[in-house]
N, C-alpha and C positions, 0 to 999 in steps of 0.2 A: 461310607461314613458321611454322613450331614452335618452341619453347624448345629441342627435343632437338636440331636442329640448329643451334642456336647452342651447345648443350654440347660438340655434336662439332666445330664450327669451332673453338672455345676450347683445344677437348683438343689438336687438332693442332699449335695457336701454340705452346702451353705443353708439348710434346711435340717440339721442334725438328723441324716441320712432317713428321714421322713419322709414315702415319697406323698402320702397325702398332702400333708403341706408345699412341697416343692410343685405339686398337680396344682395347688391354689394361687404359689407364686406367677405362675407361667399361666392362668388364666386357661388350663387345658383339666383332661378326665385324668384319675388317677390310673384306670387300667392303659390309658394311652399313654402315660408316661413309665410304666413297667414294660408296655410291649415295646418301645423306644431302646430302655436301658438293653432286654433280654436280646433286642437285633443286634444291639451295638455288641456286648460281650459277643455275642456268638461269629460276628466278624470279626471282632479280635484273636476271639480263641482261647477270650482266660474270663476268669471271674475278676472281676474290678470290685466286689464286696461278699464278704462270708454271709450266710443265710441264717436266718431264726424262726425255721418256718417261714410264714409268707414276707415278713420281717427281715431287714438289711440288719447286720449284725457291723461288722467291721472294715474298713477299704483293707483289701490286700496290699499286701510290698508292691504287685503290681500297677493294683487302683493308683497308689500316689503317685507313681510316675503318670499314669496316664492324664489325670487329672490336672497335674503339674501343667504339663506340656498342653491340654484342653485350654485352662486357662490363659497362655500364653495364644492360642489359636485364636480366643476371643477378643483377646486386647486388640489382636491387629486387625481382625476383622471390625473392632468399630473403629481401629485408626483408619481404617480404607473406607470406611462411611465416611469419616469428619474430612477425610481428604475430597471426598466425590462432592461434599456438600459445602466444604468450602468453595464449590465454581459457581453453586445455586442458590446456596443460603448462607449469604455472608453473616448476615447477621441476623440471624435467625437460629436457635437452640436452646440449649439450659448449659449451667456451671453449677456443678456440687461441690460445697465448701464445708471440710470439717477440721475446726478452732475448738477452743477454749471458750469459756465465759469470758475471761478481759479480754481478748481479742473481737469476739462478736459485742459485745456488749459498749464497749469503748474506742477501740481503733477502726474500727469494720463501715460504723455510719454513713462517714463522710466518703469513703471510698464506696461503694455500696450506691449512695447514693449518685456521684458522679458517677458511676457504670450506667445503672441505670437510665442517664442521660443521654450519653452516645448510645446504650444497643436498649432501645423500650422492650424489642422482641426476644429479650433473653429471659429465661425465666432462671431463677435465683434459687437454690435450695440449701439454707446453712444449719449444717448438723452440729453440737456441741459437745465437751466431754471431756477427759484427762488424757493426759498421750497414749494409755492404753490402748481408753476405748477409740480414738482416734484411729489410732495403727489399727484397731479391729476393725474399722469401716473400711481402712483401704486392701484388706486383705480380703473385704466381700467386693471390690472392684465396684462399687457405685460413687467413689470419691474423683472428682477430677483435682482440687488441689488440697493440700493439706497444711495450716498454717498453726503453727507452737512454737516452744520455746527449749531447745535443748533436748532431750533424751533422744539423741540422734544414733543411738543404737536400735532402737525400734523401728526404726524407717530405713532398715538398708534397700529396699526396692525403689526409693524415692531419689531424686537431686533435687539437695535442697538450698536455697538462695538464699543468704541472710540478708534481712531485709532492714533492722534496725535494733540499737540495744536501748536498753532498760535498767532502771536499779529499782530499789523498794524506796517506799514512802510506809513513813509509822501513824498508824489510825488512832486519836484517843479522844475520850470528852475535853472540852476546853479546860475545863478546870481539875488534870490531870497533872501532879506530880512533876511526869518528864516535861512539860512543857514549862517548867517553874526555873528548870536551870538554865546557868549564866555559862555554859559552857560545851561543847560540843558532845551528844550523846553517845556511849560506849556501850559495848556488848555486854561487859559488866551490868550496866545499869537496866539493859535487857530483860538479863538474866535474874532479875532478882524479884519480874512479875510475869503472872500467867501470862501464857502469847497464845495471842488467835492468828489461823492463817490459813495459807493454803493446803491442802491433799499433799502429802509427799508421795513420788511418786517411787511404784512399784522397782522398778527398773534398772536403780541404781542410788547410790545417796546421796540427801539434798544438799545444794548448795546451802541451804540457808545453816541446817545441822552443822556442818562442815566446817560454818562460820566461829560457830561456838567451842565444838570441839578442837581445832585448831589453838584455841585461845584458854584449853583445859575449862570449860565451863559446860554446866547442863542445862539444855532452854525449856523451861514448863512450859511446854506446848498441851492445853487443857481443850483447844476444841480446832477441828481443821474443815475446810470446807474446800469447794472447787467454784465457787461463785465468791467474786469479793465484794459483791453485795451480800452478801449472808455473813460473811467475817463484820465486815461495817454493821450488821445490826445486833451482832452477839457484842460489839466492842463499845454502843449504844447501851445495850442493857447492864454494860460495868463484869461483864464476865474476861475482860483481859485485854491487853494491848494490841492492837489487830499490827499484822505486816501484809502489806499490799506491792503489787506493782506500781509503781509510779502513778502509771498513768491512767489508774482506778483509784486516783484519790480527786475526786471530781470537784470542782467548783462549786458546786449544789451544797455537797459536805460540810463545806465550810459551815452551816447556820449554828450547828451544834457540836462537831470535829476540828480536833487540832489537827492538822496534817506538820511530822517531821522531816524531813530529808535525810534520807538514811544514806545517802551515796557516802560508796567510801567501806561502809560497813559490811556489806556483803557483794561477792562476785560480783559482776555485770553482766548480765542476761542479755544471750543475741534470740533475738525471733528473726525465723526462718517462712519461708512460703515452698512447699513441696510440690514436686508433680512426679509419674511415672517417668521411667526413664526411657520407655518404651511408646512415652504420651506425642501423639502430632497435637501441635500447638494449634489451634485455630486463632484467628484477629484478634476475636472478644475477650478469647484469654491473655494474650498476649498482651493488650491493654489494661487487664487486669494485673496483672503480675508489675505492670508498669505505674499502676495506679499505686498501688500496697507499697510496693521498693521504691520507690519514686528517682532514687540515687543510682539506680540504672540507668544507662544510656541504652541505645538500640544496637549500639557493637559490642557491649557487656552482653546485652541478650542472645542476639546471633551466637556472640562464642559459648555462651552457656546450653543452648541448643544442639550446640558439634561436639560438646565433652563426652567425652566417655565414659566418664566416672566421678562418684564423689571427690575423688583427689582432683582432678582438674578444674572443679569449682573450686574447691578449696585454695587451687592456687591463685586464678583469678582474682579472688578477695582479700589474699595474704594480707597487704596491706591498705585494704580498701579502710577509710575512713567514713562507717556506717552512720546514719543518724541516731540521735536518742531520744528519744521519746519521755519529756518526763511529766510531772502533775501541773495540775492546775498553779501558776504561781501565785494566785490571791490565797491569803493566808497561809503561806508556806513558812514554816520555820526552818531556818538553814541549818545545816547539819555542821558548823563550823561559825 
């Protein structure tokens, strides 16, 4: 059995058992990547996929364990790279990052930018998207970190680090209504106009909902997006009251937005910075994760490195006192 034939079993899964496509992934002939697959089964002794004709049809019972276990083969085979290349190339590689829109778009810069700084020879790749399609990058294994917000059922292969919380901020034209009151805004007064906001996610239900229906109210949510620059331009064109992250209510905004202070009003939101739990840390990561969390020390990291498990992070930060992250305070209206 070879490594390259576990690369081309892998390419096929993650290729919807295509092997022409998974032959273009891997930069090789398609008859060389059947006669690969056809050696490997036949040293195992089983079919790893039903047939359709010349056609892969379906992975058997056996296929996913094999696969399983391939995949686990691979991860440590590039852990034992990252480890060989950390004695020769300290700072020398790439880091794949997959966020959110507010995370790449608004918190990501300045960190980003300082990386950039100490390692020039890193090359940078930041993927975007809702925690679905997130979780779906790192289950194709091209993700080194993964940084959102909550739906930490989706990431059980990950330990994930909270790195800072959040509340919302309300988006509206200056000469809107809610900005007119002498008194601190309620979910009541929410509720009683169109809301723009974010993508709820698949996975489980939103805080924001939760907000409402706790308080027996139903929120006219009339348009949702996953960029809170597209919520901000629907809430421009008068199609409803946008709810944002804090910390996408940007100072720019201000020329023609009201920004409210909604804290208080809904949950507090922790964002997380992810990795495998089977990841060897290289420097440049490690600096990064220090850059992002910044409220880490280098003994918080070491021990989060020896955990075992999501529970021993969790205990770690039991009562860590995170930062928060909130909006721009020029033209902020306080939410009290």
């Amino acid at each position: 059995m070879k490594l390259q034939q576990l690369k081309y079993l892998l390419a096929i899964v993650d290729n919807g058992l295509n092997i022409t496509a998974a032959a273009e992934r891997m930069y090789t002939s398609q008859p060389g990547v059947s006669k690969q697959l056809k050696l490997l089964e036949e040293e195992l002794g089983m079919q790893l996929f039903t047939r359709k004709g010349k056609s892969l049809g379906n992975i058997t019972a056996a296929g996913h364990q094999v696969i399983e276990r391939a995949r686990i083969i691979m991860r440590e085979a590039d852990n034992i790279r990252s480890l060989a290349s950390d004695y020769y190339q300290e700072e020398e590689g790439s880091l794949s990052i997959a966020t959110t829109h507010t995370q790449a778009r608004y918190v990501l810069p300045e960190i980003v930018a300082e990386f950039r700084k100490r390692f020039p020879k890193i090359g940078l790749n930041l993927h975007q998207g809702t925690s679905e399609q997130i979780a779906d990058m790192i289950s194709s294994n091209d993700i080194d970190f993964a940084i959102a917000t909550g739906s930490n059922d989706l990431f059980g292969d990950l330990m994930l680090v909270p790195s800072y919380r959040w509340d919302r901020s309300i988006v509206v034209p200056k000469d809107h209504e809610l900005t007119k009151l002498d008194r601190k805004i309620t979910l009541q007064d929410l509720a009683q106009h169109p809301l723009v906001t974010y993508v709820f996610s698949f996975g489980g239900q939103s805080s924001l909902k939760r907000a409402f229906e706790d308080q027996g109210l139903e929120p006219d949510v009339v348009f949702t997006a996953r960029d809170a620059d597209v919520i901000k331009t629907y809430v421009r064109m008068g199609m409803g009251v946008g709810i944002v992250a804090s910390m996408a209510a940007d100072c720019s905004d201000r020329k023609d937005l009201a920004v409210i202070d909604a804290e208080g009003l809904f949950p507090r939101s922790t964002t997380w910075i992810g990795f495998r739990k089977d990841a060897v840390l290289r420097r440049y990561m490690v600096d990064f994760i220090r850059l992002f969390a910044s409220h880490i020390s280098a003994h918080q990291l070491d021990d989060i490195q020896r955990a075992g498990s999501q529970v021993d992070i969790d205990k770690l930060f039991k009562t860590a006192d995170l930062p928060i992250r909130g909006a721009c305070e020029e033209g902020v209206t306080a939410a009290a």
